[in-house]
C-alpha positions, 0 to 999 in steps of 0.5 A: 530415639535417632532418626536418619535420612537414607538416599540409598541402598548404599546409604542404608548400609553404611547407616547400620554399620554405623548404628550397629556398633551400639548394638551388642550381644542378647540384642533383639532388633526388631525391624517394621517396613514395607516390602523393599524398604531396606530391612535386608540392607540395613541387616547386610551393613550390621554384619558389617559392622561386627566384621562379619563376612557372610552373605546376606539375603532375604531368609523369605523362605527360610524363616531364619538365616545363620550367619555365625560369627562373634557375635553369633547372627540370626536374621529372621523373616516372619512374613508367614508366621500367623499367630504365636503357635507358627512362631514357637514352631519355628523355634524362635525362642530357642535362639533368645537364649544365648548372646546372640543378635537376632535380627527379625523382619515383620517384628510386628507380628511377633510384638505382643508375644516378645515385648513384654518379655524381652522390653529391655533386649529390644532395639527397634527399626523401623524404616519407612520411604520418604517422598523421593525415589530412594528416601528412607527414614530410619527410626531408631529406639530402644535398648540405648537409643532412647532419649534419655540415655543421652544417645 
């Protein structure tokens, strides 16, 4: 597990880039956090960090947005997903069977259906506000992050 002190949006941005060039394809990122903690932010530096140019926002309303690119980017927003029927409706295993990184906001709603499955695909993000106006804690674990990979 790495821990990391973000400052700002800024801050969160460049920390994924930073992070996501240990993430590689088949990654299932599953991020928790409050509304407005950075989930979108750290997804914006990740495109980054795989060079990819596409415009991030918030896939609220769309369930999932596409970003493409090598490799290919999924980012997804369960918010409205209620039980595991929702989830299969929107096709998201579909996406688990390639090489891709999926990046999933409100991953907690999904955890029991996709861990046990996927344990070793996940890496997981959880971004949690600090005391200070901008703070954030970024929480890293799993798929090369534990502690006894050396990371």
């Amino acid at each position: 597990m790495l821990k990391f002190y973000s400052s700002s949006e800024n801050d969160t941005v460049r920390l994924a880039e930073e992070i996501c060039r240990s993430v590689g394809p088949g990654a299932l990122v599953l991020f928790t956090g409050d509304l407005g903690a950075g989930k979108t932010a750290f997804v914006r530096g990740a495109l980054k960090a795989y060079g990819n140019p596409s415009h991030v926002s918030s896939p609220t309303f769309a369930l999932v947005n596409d970003y493409g690119g090598s490799p290919h980017i999924y980012h997804f927003d369960l918010y409205r997903i209620r039980d595991l029927d929702d989830l299969y409706s929107t096709g998201f295993f579909d996406y688990l069977e390639d090489d891709s990184i999926l990046f999933v906001e409100w991953s907690e709603r999904i955890a029991d259906a996709v861990g046990a499955y996927y344990a070793d695909r996940i890496v997981s993000v959880d971004i949690s506000r600090t005391g200070e106006e901008n703070g954030r804690v970024i929480t890293v674990k799993g798929r090369g992050f534990d502690a006894d990979t050396g990371n």
